[in-house]
ZABANU-928220 format. One record per residue: residue in three letters; x, y, z of N, C-alpha, C in turn. Coordinates in steps of 0.2 Angstrom, whole numbers, plus 5000, padded with zeros to 4 digits. Each point is the difference from the previous one (the first is absolute). Layout:
<recs>
alaXYZXYZXYZ ...
</recs>
This chain:
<recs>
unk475950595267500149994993500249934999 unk499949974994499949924997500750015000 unk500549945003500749974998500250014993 unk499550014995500149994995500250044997 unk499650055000499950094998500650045003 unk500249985007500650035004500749964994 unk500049974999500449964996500050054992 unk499549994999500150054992500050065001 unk499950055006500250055001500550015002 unk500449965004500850025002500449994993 unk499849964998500749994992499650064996 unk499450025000500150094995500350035003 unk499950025008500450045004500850004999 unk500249944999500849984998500150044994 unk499749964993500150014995500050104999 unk499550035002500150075000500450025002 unk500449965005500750055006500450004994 unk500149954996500549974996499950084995 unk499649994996499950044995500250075004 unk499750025004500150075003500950005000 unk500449975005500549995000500649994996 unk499649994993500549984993500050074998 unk499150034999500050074996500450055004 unk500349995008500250065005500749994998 unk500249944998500650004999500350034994 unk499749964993499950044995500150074999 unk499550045002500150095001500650025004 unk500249985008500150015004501050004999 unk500049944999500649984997500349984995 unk500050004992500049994996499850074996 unk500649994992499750064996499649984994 unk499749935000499949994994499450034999 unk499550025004499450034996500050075002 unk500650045003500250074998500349994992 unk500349954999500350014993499450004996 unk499849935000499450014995499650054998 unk499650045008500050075000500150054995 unk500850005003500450064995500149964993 unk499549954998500549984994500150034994 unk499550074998500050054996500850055001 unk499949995007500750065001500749924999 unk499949985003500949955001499949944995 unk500549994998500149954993500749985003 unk500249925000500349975000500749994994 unk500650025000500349994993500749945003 unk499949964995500349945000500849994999 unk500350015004500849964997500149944997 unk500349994996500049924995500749985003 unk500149955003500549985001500649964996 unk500649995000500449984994499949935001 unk499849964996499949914999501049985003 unk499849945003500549975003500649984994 unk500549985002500549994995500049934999 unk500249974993499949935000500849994997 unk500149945005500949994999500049914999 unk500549984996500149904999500250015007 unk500249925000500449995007500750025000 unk500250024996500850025000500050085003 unk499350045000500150095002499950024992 unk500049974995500050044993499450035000 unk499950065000499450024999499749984992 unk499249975000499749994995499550074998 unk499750025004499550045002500050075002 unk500050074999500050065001499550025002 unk500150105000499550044999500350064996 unk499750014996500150094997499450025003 unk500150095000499450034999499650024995 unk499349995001499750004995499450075000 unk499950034995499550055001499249994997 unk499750055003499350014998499950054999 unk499250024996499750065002499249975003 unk500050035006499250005002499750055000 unk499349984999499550054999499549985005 unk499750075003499350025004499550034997 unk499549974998499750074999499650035004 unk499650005006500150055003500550085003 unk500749974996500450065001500250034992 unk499350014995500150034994499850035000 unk500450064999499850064999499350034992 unk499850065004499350004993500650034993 unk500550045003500450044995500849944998 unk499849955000500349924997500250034993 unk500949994998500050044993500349924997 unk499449954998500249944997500449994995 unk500150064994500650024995500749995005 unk500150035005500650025003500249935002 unk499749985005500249945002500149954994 unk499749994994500149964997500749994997 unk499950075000500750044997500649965003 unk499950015008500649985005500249935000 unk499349974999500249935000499849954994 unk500350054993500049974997499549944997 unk499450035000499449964997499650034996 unk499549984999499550044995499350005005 unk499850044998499150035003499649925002 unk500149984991499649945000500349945006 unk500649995002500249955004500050055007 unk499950055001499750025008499449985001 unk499450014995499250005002500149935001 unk500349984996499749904998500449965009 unk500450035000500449975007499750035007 unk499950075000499449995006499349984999 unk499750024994499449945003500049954999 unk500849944998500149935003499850005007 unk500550055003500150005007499250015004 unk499750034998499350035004499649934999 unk500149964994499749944998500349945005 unk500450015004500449955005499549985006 unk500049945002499649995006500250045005 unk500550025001500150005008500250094998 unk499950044995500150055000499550075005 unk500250025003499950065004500150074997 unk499650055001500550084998500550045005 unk500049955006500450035004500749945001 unk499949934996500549965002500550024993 unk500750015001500549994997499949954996 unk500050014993499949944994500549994994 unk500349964998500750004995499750014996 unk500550084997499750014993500750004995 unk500449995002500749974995500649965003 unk500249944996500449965007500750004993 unk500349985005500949994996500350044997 unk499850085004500350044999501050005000 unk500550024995500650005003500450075005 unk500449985001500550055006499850064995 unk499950014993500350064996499450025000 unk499449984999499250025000500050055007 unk500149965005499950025004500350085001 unk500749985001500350065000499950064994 unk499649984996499850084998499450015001 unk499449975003499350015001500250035009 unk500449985004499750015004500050085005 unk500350034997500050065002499650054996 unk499349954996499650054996499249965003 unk500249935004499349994999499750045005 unk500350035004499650015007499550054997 unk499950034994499550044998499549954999 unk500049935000499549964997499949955007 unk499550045006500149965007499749955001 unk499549984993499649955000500549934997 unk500550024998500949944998500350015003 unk500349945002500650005006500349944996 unk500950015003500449964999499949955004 unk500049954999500149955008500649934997 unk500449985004500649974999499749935003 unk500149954995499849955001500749925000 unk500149985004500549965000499849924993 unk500850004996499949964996500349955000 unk499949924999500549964997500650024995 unk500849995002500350014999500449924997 unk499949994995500349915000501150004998 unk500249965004500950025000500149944994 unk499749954999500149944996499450004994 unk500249964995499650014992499549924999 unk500249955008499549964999499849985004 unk499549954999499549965008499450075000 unk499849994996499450064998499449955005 unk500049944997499449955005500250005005 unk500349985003500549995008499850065004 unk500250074997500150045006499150054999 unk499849994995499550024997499950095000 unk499250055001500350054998499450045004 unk499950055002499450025002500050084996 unk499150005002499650044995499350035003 unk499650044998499750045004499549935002 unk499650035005499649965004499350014994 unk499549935001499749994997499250025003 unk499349994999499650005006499949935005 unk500149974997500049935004500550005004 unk500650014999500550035005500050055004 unk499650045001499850065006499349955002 unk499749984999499549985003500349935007 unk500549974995500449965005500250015006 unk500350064998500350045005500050095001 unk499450015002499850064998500350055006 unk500349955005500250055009500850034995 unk500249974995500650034999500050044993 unk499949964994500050024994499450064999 unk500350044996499550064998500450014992 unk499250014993500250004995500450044998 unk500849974996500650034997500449965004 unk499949985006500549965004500249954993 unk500549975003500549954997500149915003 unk500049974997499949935004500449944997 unk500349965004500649934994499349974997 unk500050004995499549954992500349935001 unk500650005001500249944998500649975003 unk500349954999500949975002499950025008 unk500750015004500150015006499750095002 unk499850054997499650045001499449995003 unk499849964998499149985000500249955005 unk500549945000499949975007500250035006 unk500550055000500150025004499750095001 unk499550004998499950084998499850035010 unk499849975003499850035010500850035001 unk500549944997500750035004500250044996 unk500050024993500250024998499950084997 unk499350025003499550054997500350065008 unk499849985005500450045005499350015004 unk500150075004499550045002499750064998 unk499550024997500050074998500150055005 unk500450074999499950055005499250035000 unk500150035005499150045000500250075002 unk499850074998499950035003499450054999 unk499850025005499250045001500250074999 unk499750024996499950064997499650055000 unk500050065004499350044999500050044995 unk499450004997500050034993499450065001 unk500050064997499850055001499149984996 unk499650064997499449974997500049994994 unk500850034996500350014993500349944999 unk500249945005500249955002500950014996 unk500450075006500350014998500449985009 unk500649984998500549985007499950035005 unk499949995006499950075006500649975005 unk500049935001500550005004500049925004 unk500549975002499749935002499550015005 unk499549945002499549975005500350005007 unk500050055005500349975005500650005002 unk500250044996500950004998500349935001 unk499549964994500649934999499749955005 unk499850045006500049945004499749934997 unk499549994997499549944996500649994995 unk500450024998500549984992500149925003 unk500249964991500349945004500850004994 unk500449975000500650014998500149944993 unk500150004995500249974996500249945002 unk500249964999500549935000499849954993 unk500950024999500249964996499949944999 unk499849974997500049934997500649955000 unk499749965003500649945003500249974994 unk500950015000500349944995500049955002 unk500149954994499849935000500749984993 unk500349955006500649974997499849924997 unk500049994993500049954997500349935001 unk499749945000500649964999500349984995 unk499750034994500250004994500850014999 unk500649974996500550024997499950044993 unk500350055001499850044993500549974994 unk500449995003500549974995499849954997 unk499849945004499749954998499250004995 unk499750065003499450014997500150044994 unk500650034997500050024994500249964996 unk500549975002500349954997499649904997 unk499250035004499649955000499650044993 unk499850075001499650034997500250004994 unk500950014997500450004993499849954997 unk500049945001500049935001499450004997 unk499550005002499250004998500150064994 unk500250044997499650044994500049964996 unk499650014994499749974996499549935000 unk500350005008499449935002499550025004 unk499449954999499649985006500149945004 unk500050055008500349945004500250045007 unk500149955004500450035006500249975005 unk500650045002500649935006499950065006 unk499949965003500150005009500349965005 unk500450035002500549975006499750045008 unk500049945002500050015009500649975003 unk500150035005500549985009499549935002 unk500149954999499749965003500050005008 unk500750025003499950005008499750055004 unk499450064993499850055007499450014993 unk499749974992499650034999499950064995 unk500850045002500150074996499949974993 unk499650064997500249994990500350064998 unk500649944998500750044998500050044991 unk499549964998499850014993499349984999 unk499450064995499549994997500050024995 unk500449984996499850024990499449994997 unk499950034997499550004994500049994992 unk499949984996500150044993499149974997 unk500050084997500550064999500050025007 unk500750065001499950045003499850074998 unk499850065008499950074997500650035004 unk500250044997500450075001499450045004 unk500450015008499450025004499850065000 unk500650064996500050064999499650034996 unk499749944995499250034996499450015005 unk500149985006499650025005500050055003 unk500450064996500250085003499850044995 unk500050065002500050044994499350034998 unk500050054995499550034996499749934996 unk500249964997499949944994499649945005 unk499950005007499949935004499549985000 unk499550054998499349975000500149934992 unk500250044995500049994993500449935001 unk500550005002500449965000499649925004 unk499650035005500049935004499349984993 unk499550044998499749984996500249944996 unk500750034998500249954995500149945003 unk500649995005500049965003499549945001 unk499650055001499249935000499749964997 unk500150054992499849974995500649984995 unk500549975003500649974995499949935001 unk499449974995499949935000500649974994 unk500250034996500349954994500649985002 unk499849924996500449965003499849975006 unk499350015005500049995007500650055003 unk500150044998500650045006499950005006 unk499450045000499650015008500650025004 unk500450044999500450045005499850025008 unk499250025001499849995005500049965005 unk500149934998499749935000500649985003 unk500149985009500749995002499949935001 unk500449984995499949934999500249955006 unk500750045004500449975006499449965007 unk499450054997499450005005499749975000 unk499450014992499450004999500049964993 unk500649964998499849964995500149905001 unk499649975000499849945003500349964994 unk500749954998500149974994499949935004 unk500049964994500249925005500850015000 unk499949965007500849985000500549964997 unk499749974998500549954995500249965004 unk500649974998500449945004500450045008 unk500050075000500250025008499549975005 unk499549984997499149975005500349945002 unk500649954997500049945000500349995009 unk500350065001500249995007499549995005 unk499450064998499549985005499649944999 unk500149974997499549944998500249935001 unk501050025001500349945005499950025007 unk500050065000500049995010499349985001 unk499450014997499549985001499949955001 unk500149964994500149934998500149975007 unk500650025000500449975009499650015005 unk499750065000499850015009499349964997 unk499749994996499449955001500149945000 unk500749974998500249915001499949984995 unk499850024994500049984993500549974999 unk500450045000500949994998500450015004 unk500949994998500550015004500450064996 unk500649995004500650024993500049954995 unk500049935004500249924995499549994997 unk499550005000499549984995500250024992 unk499749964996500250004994499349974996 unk500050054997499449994997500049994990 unk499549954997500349984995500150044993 unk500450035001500250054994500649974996 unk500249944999500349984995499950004991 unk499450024999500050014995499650074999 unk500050035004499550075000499349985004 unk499750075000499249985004499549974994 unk500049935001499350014999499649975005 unk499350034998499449975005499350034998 unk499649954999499450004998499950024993 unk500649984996500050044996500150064996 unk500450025004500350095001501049985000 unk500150044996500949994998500050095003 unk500650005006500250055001500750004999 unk500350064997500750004997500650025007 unk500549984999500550025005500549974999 unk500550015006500749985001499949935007 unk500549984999500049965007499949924998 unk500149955003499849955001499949975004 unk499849935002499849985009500650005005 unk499950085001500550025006499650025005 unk500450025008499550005004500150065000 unk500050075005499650035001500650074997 unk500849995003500550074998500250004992 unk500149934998500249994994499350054995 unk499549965002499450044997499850075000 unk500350025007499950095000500850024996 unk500549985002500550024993499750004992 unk499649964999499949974993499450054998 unk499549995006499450045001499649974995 unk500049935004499749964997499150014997 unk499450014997499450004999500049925002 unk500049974997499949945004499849985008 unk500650035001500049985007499550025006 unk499950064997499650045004499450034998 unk499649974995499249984998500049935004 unk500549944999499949965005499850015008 unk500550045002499850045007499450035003 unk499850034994499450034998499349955004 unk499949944994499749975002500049965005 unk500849995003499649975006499850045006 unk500150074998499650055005499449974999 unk499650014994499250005000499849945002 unk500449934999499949935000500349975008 unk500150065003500149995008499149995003 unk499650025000499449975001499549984994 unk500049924999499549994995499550024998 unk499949994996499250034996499950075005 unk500650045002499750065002500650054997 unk500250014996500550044999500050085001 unk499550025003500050085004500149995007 unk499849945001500350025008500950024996 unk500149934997500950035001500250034994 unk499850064999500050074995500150045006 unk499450005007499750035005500750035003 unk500249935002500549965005500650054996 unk500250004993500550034996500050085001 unk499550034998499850075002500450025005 unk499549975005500350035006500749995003 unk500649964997500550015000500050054997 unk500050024992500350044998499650085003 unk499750015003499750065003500550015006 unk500449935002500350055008500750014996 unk500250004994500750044994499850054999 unk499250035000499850064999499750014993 unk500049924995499850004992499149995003 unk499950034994499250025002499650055001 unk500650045006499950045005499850075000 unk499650055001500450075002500549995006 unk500750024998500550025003500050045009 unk499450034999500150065005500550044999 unk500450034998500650025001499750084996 unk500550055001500150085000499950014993 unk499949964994500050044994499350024997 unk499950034997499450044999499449984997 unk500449934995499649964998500349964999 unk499749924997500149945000499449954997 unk500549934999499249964999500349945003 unk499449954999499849955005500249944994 unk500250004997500349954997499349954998 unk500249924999499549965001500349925001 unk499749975006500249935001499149984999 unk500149944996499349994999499849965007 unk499549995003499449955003499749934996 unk500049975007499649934996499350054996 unk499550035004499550044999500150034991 unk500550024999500150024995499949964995 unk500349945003500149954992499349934999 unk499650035007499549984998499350034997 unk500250075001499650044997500149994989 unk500649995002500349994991499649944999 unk500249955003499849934997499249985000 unk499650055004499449985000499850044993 unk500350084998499950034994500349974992 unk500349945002500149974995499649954999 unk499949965005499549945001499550034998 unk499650085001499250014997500150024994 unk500850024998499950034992499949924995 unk500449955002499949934995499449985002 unk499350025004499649954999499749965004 unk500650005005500149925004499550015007 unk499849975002499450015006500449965008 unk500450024997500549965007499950065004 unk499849975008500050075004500649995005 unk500349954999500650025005500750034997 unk500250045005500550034997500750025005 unk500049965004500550015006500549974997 unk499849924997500849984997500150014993 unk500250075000500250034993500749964998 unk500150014994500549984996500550074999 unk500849965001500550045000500250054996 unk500049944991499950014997499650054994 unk499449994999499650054997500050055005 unk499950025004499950075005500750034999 unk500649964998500550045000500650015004 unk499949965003500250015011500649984998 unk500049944998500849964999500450054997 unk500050064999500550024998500350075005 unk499650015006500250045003500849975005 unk500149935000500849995002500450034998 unk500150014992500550034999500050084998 unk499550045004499950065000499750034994 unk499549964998499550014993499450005001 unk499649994997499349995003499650075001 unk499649985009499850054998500550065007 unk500349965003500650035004500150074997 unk500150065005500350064998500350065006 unk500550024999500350025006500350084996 unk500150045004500250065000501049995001 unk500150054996500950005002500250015007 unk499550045004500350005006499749955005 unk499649964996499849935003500549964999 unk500350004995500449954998500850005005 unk500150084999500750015004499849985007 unk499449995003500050015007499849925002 unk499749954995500149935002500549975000 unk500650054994500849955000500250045008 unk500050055004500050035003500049935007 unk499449995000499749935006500349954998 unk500349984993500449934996500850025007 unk500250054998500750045001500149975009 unk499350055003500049975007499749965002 unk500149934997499849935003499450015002 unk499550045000499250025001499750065004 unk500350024999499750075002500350084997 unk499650055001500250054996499650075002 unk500250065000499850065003499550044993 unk499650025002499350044995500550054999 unk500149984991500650064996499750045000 unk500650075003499750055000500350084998 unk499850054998500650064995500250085006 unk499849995003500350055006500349985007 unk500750024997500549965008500050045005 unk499750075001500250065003499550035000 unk499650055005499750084998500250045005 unk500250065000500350055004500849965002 unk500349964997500449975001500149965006 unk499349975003499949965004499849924996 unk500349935001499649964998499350015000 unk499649964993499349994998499749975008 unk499550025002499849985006499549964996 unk499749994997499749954997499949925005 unk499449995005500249925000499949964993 unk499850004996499849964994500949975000 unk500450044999500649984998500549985002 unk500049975008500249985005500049935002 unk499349984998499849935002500149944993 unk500449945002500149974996499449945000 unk500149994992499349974996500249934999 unk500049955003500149925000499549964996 unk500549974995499549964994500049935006 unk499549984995499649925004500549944998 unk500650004995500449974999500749985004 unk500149955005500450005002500650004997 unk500550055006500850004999500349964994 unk500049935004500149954996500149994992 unk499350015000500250004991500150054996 unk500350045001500350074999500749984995 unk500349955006500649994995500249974994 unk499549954998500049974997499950044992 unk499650045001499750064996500650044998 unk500450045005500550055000500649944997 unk500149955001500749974996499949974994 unk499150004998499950024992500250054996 unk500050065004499850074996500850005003 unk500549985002500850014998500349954995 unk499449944997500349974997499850034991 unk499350055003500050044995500650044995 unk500350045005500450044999500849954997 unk500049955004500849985000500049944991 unk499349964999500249974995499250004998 unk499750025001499150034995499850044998 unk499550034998499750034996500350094998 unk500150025008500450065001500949985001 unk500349954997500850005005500350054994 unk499650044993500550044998500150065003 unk499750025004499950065005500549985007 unk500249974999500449975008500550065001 unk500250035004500350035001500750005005 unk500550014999500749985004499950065009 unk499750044999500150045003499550005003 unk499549965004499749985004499549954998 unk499649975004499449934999499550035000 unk499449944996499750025000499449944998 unk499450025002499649955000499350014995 unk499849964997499750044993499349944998 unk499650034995499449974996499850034995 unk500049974994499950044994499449985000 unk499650044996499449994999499750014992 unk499849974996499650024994499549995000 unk499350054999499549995001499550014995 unk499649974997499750004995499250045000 unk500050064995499550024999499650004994 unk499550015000499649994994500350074993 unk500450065002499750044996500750004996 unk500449985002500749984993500749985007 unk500550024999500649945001499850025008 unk500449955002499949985011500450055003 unk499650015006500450065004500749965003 unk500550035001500549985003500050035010 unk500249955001499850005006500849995006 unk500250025005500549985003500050025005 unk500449955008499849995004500750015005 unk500550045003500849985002499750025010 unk500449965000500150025009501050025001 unk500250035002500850025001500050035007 unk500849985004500449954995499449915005 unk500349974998499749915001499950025007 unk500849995005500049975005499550075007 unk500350074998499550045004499550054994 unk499649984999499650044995499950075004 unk500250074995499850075000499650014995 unk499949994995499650034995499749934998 unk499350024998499449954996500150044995 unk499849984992500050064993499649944997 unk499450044996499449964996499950034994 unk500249984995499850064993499549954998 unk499650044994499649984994500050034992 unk500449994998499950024995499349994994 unk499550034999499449984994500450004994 unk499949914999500250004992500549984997 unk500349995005500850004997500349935000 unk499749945002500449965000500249965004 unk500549975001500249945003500250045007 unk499950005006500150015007500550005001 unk500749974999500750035000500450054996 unk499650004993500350044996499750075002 unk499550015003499950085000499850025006 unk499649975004499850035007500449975005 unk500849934999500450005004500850054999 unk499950014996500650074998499950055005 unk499450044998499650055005500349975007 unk499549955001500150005009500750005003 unk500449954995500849985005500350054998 unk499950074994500450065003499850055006 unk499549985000499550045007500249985006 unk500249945000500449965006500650005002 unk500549994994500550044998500350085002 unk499650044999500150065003500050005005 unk499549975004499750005006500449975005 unk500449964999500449955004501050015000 unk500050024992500650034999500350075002 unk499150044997500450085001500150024992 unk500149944996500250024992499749964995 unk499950014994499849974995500749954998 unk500149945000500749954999499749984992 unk499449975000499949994992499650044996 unk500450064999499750064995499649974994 unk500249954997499749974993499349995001 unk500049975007499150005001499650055000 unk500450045003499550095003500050024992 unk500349984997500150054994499449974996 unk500149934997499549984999499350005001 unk499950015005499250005004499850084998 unk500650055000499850075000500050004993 unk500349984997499850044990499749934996 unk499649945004499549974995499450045003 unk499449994995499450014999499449934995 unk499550025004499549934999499550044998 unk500150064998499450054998499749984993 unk500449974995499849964993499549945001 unk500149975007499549955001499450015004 unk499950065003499650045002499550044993 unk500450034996499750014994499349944997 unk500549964998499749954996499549965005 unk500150005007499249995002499550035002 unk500150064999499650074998499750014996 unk500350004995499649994994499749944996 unk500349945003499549954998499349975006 unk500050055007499450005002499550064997 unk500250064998499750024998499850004992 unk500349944996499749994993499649925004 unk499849965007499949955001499250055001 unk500050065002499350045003499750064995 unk500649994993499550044995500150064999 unk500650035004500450075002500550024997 unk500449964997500450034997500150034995 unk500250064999500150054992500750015002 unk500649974993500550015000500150104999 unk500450005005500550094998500449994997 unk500050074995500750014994500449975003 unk500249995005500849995003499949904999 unk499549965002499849944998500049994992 unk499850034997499950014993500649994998 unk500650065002500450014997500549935001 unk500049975008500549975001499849924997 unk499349994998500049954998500350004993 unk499950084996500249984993500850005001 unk500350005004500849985003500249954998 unk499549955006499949945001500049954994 unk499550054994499949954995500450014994 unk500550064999500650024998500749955001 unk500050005009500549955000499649934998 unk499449985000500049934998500249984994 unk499850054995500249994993500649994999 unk500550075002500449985000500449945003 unk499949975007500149925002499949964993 unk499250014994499849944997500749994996 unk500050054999500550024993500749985002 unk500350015005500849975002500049925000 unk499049985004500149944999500149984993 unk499650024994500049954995500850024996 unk500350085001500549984999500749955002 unk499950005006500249945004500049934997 unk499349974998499749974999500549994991 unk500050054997500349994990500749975004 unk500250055004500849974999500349935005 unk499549985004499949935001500149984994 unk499449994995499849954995500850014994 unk500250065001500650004995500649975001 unk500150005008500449955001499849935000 unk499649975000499749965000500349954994 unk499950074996500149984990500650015000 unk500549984995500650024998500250034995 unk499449974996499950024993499650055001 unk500350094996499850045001500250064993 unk499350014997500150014992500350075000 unk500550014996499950085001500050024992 unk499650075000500050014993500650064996 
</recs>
């Protein structure tokens, strides 16, 4: 026989032993195609295991379980003599809402007549207890106890998130586990951590008669497999600190976060708004989250975890990373002084600020604009007629601070902020270039100027960072250059987070060095600049205020602390939207957060007090409705109607005190005063 033909015949002869020997084992050793087999007679019924318990780093538990009920429906176990009056009777509904609610269910993709299907959920303890000793007449409804979220605390609704039945794209995800009614984390620390937290289901095999009525287990159990509870997972959150972060943010949009600079942990993730998580429970939870979704006025967006997933400029807190920058490329020093004696100008552009030609600490006290658009420039004007290479060159420092970046780290969601590229500002400059007309085809040496670059020094432009962007570059300021991927789980099964992500420290491209020089600005902050009303006797602290200007009404306030000075424990980063001046409102917030943290006590109640009973929801209003009268939207409601005619009650009155006001000026005025 041909070498060759012996060759393709040994490897069929192979190939056959193989197949033979998989199918002998199959039958021979295994039950899976006895089951499938019986799979008329044996049905599998599922144990739900109880979701892990979610605790801060102190042991307080934030997260529970209650029991929660159902009723399921079969219908192949419906009887022909079905008295649908009685049942309706039991359970309290009408005809019309029995037919319309099974043939939802018959209308379901994954629906079966032998598979178990929810036909009523968030039953309470008291439903139960009187249905159940009457359903067994109705074999085709079964009770089945399904575990629920339990919430111990009234906020961090975004933070810890909420889980809800599974969806079709979610079983299809993962279809080896989930089956329709199953339950899954939607959102917050449920959804990132839902594998550790969901458990294992029980299984057991059941043989069922032709009536598919109980006959007895499969094998007496041998095949079962056992429940297992879902791993608890210990926070590294302070619950103290995150309420007390949460109180602070009502009536605002915004959000402060604090990290442990020495390990990463986030101590604090606020939001505002917040939610109260226990709308996530209940008969009402569908309805409720509805609403949640659609609560736009005002921008609320309650959903919308701004701690995360909302990108602001940073204002003059940028100014830091613009000096270290500056330094690691050789631009400048700490001495360098650039000409700001009369303010910026340049090319004809006036930028407003404090500061004059000082060098580098004096200016971040002052938080000079000047100083640091100058810095700016000599970023881009570090390689001539190329100013992307040194944009390029600029980026990628602020990429190893993690600005720009996805973080990696454990939360559920997030955003990538933006550091712009030289690529960027060429793509603008050439779009400008073809909107005037101009037939110029080069476009590498763009202009700092019109493109708008010159303004990302002082944290404007087109720069944009996230809160927990922001907490996490003062984070690598704090340690002289380097810093751990922040992250929200210190524990699970009460073993440290095995996670490598959050192990390995992240080293900026900035040397040691210029670290300092930066850090004894931000205490020169605190002790005689922009923040020294915040100074506190009870610990140090190292600071940057930030105001940052937006287009749609007053500048978000912004605020920066590291504490104490000499060994930092906590980073704290607030933003308030709208509010103002970067000490008066997002540094209050932060140094109580720090304060707690490092004391144990709140020492200046007057700030806490302030921060918790002001509201900026008036200035939210009014740019609300003057985008929607800018887009042609707006119909005042009675309540508008009524508070303008208020408005225009008090003005009159105001005209009228003026001009009396105004007679008794002029009377004294006059001496002579006729009387009749």
């Amino acid at each position: 026989m041909n070498t060759r033909y012996l060759k393709i015949f040994s490897v069929l002869i192979v190939i056959a032993l193989i197949f033979i020997a998989r199918i002998s084992y199959l039958q021979l050793f295994t039950d899976r195609y006895a089951l499938n087999a019986a799979n008329t007679s044996i049905k599998i019924e599922y144990v739900i295991p109880q979701r892990g318990v979610i605790f801060d780093r102190n042991g307080k538990i934030l997260v529970g379980n209650q029991p929660a009920y159902e009723i399921s429906f079969t219908q192949a176990l419906m009887r022909p003599d079905f008295d649908t009056i009685a049942f309706c009777n039991l359970m309290k509904i009408s005809k019309n809402d029995f037919i319309r609610t099974i043939n939802t269910i018959k209308q379901e993709r994954y629906y079966s007549k032998l598979t178990p299907m929810t036909f009523m959920k968030n039953l309470s303890r008291e439903d139960i207890a009187r249905v159940q000793e009457i359903i067994f007449k109705y074999p085709a409804f079964s009770i089945v106890s399904r575990p629920q979220r339990q919430y111990e605390v009234s906020t961090s609704g975004n933070l810890l998130g909420y889980t809800s039945e599974v969806n079709e794209r979610e079983i299809k995800k993962d279809s080896a586990y989930y089956l329709p009614g199953d339950f899954i984390g939607k959102t917050g620390i449920e959804k990132a951590y839902e594998k550790e937290l969901r458990g294992v289901k029980g299984m057991k095999y059941i043989q069922k008669d032709i009536r598919l009525r109980n006959v007895g287990p499969y094998k007496n159990g041998s095949l079962d497999k056992d429940v297992i509870t879902g791993k608890d997972i210990t926070l590294t959150i302070d619950y103290d600190l995150q309420r007390m972060a949460e109180e602070m943010l009502v009536n605002k949009h915004g959000a402060i976060v604090a990290i442990d600079p020495n390990n990463g942990e986030v101590l604090v993730s606020a939001t505002g708004p917040d939610i109260d998580p226990n709308l996530f429970t209940g008969p009402n939870k569908s309805r409720n989250l509805y609403a949640l979704s659609k609560d736009t006025l005002y921008e609320n967006k309650p959903t919308f975890d701004r701690a995360l997933q909302a990108a602001y400029p940073p204002g003059s807190t940028f100014k830091l990373l613009t000096a270290l920058a500056a330094m690691q490329m050789g631009v400048m020093d700490e001495n360098t002084i650039f000409p700001c004696g009369g303010g910026f100008y340049y090319k004809g552009k006036r930028i407003k600020g404090h500061g004059g030609a000082d060098p580098l600490i004096p200016s971040i006290q002052v938080s000079s604009n000047c100083f640091f658009t100058y810095a700016f420039i000599a970023i881009l004007k570090k390689y001539p007629q190329n100013p992307s290479r040194g944009v390029d060159e600029w980026k990628k420092i602020m990429s190893s601070f993690g600005v720009g970046e996805f973080l990696n780290n454990d939360f559920p969601v997030g955003a990538k902020g933006r550091i712009p590229s030289g690529d960027f500002y060429e793509k603008r400059f050439k779009a400008m270039i073809k909107a005037s007309g101009s037939k110029r085809t080069d476009f590498k040496n763009w202009d700092e100027m019109s493109t708008g670059a010159i303004y990302n020094g002082m944290g404007q432009g087109d720069v944009l960072v996230t809160p927990l962007q922001l907490a996490n570059y003062v984070s690598a300021i704090a340690n002289k250059g380097w810093y751990y991927t922040p992250h929200i789980v210190k524990a699970i099964d009460g073993k440290p987070n095995p996670d490598p992500r959050f192990k390995k420290k992240h080293y900026t491209l900035v040397d040691k060095k210029h670290f300092d020089p930066v850090l004894r600005g931000m205490e020169a902050v605190v002790l005689r600049g922009t923040a020294h009303g915040l100074k506190s006797s009870d610990f140090t602290q190292l600071a940057k205020t930030g105001t940052a200007q937006v287009p749609q009404g007053k500048d978000n306030s912004i605020f920066v602390l590291i504490a104490p000075a000499d060994k930092p424990k906590i980073v704290v980063a607030a933003v308030m939207e709208h509010a103002g001046f970067g000490a008066t409102w997002a540094g209050p917030a932060a140094t109580v957060i720090a304060e707690k943290y490092i004391t144990g006590d709140v020492k200046r109640e007057f700030l806490y007090k302030k921060m918790v009973t002001s509201s900026f929801m008036p200035e939210y209003k009014r740019q609300w409705i003057a985008d929607l009268k800018r887009k042609g939207l707006y119909k005042p409601s009675e309540d508008s109607i009524k508070q303008k005619r208020i408005q225009d009650s008090l003005k009159q009155v105001k005209e009228q005190k003026e001009k009396l006001q105004k007679k008794i000026d002029e009377e004294k005025r006059n001496p002579i005063i006729q009387k009749g």
